[in-house]
C-alpha positions as CSV (number, residue, x, y, z in Angstrom):
1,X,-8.1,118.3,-22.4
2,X,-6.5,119.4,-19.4
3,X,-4.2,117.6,-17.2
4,X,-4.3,116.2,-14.1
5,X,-2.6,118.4,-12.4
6,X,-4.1,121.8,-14.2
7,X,-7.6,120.8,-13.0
8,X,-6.3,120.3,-9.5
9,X,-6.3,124.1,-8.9
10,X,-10.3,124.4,-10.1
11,X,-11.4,121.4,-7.9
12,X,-10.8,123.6,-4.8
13,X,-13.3,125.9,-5.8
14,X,-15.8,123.4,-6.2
15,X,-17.8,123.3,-3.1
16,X,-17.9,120.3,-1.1
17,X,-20.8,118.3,-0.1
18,X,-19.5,117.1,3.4
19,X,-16.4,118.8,6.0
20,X,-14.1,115.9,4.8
21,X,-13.8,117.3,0.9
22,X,-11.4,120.0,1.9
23,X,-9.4,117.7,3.6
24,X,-10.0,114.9,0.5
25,X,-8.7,117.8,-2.2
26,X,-6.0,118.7,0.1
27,X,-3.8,115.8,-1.1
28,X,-1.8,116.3,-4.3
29,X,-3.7,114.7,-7.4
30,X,-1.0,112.8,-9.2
31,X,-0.8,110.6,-12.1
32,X,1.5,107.9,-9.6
33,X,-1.7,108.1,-7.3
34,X,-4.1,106.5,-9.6
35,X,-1.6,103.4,-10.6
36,X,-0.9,102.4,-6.9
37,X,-4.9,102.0,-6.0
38,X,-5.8,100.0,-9.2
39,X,-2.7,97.4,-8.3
40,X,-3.9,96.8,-4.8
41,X,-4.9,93.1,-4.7
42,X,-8.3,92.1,-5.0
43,X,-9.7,90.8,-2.0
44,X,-9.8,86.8,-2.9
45,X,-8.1,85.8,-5.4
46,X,-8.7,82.3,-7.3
47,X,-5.6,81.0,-6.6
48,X,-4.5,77.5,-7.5
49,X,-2.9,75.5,-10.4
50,X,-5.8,76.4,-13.2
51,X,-4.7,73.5,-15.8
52,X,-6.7,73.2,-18.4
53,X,-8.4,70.7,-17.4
54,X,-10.8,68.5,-20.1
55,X,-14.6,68.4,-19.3
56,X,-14.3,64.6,-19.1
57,X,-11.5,65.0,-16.5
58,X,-13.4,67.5,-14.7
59,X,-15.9,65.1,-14.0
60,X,-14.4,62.3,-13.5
61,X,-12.6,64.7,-10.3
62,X,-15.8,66.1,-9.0
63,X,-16.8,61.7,-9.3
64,X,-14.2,61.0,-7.0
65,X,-15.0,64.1,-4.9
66,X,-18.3,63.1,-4.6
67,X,-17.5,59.6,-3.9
68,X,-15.6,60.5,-0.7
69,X,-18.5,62.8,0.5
70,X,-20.9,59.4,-0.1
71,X,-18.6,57.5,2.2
72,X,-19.0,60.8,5.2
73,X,-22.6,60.9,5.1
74,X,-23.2,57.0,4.7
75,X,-21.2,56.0,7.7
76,X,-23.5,58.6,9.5
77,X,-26.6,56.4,9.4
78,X,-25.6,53.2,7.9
79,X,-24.1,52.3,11.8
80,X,-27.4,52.7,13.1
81,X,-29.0,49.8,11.5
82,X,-26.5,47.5,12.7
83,X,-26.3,48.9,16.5
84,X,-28.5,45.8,17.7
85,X,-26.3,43.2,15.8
86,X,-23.3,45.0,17.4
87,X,-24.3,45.1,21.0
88,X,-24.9,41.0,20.6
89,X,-21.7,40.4,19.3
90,X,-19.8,42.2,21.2
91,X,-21.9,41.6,24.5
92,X,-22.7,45.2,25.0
93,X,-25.6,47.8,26.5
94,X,-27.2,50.6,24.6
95,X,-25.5,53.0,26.3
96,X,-22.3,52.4,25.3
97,X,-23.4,51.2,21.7
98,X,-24.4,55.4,21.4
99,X,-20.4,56.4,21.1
100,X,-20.2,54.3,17.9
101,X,-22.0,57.4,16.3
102,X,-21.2,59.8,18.8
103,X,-17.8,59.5,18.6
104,X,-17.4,59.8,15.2
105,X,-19.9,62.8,14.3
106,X,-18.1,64.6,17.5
107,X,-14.6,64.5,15.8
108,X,-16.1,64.9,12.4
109,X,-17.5,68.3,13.4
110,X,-15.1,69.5,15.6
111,X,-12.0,69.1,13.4
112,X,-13.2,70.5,10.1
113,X,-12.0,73.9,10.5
114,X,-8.2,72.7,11.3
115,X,-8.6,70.2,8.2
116,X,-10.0,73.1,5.5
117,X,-7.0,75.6,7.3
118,X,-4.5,72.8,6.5
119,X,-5.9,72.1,2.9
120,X,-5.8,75.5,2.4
121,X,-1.9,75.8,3.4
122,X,-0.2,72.1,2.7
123,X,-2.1,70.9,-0.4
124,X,-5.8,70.4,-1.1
125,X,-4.9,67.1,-3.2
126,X,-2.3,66.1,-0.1
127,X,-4.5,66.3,2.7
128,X,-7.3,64.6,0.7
129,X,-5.5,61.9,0.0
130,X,-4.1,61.4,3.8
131,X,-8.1,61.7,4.7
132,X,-9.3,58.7,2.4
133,X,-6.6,57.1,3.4
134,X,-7.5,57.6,7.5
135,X,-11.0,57.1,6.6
136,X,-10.3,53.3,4.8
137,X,-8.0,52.5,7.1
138,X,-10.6,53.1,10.4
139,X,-13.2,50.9,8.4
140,X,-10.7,48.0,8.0
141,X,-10.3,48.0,11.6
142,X,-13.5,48.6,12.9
143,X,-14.3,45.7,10.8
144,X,-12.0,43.7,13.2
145,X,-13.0,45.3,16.1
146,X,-12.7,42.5,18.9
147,X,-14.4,44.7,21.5
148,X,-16.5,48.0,21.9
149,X,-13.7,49.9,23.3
150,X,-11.7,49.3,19.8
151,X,-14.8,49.7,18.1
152,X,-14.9,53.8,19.3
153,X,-11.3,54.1,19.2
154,X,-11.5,53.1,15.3
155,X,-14.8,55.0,14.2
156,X,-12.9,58.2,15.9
157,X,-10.0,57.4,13.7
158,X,-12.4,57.2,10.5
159,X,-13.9,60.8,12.2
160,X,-10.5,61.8,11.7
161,X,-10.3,60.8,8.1
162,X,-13.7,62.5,7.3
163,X,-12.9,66.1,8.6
164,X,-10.1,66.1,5.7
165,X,-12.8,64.6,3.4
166,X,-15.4,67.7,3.4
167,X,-13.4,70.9,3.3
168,X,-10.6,69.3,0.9
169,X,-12.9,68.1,-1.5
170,X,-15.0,71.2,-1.5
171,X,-11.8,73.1,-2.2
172,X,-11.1,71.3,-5.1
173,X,-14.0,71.4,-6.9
174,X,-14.2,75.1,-6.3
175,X,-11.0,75.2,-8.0
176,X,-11.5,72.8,-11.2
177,X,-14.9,74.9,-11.3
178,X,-14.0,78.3,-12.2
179,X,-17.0,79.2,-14.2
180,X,-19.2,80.5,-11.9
181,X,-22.4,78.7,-13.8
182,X,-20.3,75.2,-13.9
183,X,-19.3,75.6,-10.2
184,X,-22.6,76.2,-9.3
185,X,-24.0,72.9,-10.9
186,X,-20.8,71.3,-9.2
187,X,-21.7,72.4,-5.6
188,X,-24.8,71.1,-6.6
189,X,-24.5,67.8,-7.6
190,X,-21.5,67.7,-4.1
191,X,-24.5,68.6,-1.3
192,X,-26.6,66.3,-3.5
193,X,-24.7,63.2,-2.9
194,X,-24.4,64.1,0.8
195,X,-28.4,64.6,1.0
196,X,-28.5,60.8,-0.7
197,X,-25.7,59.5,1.3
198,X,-27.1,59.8,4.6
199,X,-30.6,59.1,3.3
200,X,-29.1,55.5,1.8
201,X,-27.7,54.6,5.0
202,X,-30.0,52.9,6.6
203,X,-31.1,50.9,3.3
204,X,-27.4,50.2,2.4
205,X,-26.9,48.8,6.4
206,X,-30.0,46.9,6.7
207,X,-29.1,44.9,3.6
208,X,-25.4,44.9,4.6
209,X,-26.5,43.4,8.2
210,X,-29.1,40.8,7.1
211,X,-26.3,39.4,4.5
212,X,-22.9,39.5,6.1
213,X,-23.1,41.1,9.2
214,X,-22.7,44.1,11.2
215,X,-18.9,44.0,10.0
216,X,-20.2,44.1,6.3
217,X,-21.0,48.0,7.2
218,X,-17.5,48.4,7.3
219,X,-16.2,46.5,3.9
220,X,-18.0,48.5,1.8
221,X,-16.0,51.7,2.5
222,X,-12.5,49.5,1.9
223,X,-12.7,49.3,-2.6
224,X,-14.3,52.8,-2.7
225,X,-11.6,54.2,-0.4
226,X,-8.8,52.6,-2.4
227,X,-9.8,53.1,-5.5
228,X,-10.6,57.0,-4.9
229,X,-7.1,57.2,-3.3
230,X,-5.7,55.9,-6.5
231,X,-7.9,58.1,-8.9
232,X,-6.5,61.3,-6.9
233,X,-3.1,60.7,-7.1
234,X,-3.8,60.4,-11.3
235,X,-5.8,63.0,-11.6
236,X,-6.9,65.5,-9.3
237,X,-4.5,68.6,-9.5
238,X,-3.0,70.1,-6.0
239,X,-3.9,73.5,-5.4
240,X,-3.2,75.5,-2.0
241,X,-4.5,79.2,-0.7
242,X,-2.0,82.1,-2.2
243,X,-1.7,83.7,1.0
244,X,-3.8,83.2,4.1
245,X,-7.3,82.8,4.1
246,X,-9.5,85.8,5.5
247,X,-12.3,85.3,8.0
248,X,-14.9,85.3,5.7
249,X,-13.9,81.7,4.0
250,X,-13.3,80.5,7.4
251,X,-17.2,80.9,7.8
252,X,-18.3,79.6,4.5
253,X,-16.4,76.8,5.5
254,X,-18.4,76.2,8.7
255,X,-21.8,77.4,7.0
256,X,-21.1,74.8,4.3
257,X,-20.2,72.3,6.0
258,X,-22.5,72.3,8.8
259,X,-25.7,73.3,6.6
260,X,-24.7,69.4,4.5
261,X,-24.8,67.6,8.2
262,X,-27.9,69.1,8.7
263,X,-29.8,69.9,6.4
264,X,-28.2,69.0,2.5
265,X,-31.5,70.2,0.9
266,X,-30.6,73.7,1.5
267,X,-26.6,73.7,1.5
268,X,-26.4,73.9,-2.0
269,X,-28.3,77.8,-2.1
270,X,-25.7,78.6,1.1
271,X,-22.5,77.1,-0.5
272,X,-23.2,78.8,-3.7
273,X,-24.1,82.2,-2.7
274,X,-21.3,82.0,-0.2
275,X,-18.5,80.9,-2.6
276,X,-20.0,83.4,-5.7
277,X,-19.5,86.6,-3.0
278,X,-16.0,85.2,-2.2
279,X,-14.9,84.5,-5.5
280,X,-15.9,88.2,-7.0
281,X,-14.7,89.9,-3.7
282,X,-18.2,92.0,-2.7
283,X,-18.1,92.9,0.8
284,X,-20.6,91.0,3.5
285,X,-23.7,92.8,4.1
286,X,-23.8,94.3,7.7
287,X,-25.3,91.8,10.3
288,X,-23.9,88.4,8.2
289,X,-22.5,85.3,10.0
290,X,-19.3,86.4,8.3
291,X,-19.2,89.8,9.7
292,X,-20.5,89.1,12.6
């Protein structure tokens, strides 16, 4: 077998499909050439603390995952059912019982590409934790809301805690999940809590309402917050991004996000197809939302 360097000579006389193969065989075939372009980096990399983590434990983290996105996508719709008891008690028109929603879907949107960048570069576990804990704490006071002016200011402040919900969670599970098959079935059973979450709401608020009261709505996110903040702190590993995150997770962020607030029942095929191309590092087909 000849060497790399005795077939060099030969290759010149090959001759070359295209005007680029002179200038291709024009640079010296080495045997340091070959090392340095099978070490480049791949281009994602599972990063992340992979602990061997139980299949028990597993679930019981994608349980408390999924419990936080049940809390986002109730308080979406459960609100709505108790608008009427709201504006009687606290003496107020329609028009300004709309911002109760509208205020928090607005910041819920708009902040969850800052939340899944900070995940991504503080601590997935951290800024999931600060999120529940945002999120309880703005039901506890809309709760005792004395007017509708607090009322907004505190359903912004549970907006705020939602944003870190979605993207932190989702980066978790991802990261638990490295399988491809088991993530799959992971981001499945996620986008299907969502779908039931916000279809729940309005059973969960009418019953809530006819019972206790419009403040009753906000109660029932207060154990469920608490005790998921607990069960993260116990269980859920930390993970962060190895380096920063290219523009193509940036959009399966938005694409996977977005597609649950709209329309769960076909997030699961986007988050998945999305997540499987980023994890084995294929390029974007021409023309995708992540190329542009």
């Amino acid at each position: 077998m000849q060497s790399v360097s005795a077939a060099h000579p030969q290759l010149r006389n090959v001759p070359g499909r295209s005007p680029y193969a002179a200038a291709t065989l024009s640079t010296p075939v080495t045997a340091e050439v070959v090392p340095a372009v099978q070490s480049q980096p791949e281009p994602y990399i599972h990063h992340a603390q992979q602990a061997a983590l139980g299949g028990g434990r597993r679930t019981i983290v994608l349980a408390i995952c999924c419990s936080a996105l049940f809390m986002v996508g109730l308080d979406n719709t459960i609100v709505i059912v108790g608008l009427p008891s709201i504006g009687a008690s606290l003496h107020t028109a329609v028009s300004g019982l709309q911002w109760t929603i509208a205020g928090y879907t607005i910041v819920l949107a708009s902040l969850l590409i800052f939340s899944g960048a900070a995940a991504d570069r503080i601590g997935r576990r951290t800024i999931f934790q600060v999120g529940l804990s945002l999120f309880t704490l703005g039901s506890w006071l809309c709760s005792l809301a004395p007017s509708l002016a607090w009322l907004i200011a505190f359903r912004v402040l549970q907006g705020i805690g939602g944003s870190m919900l979605a993207p932190a969670a989702l980066g978790i599970i991802t990261n638990i999940f490295s399988a491809p098959k088991d993530r799959a079935k992971a981001i499945g059973v996620w986008d299907g809590v969502s779908g039931l979450s916000m279809a729940l709401g309005p059973i969960v608020g009418g019953i809530l309402v006819g019972s206790v009261g419009w403040r009753g709505i906000f109660w029932a996110n207060i154990p469920v917050g608490l005790a998921a903040v607990a069960l993260t702190a116990l269980l859920v590993p930390d993970s962060r991004a190895a380096r920063r995150a290219p523009a193509t997770r940036s959009m399966m962020l938005i694409a996977t996000a977005s597609s649950t607030r709209v329309n769960p029942r076909s997030s699961s095929v986007l988050s998945t197809s999305m997540l499987r191309r980023s994890h084995t590092g294929r390029p974007w087909p021409s023309g995708s939302p992540a190329t542009g």
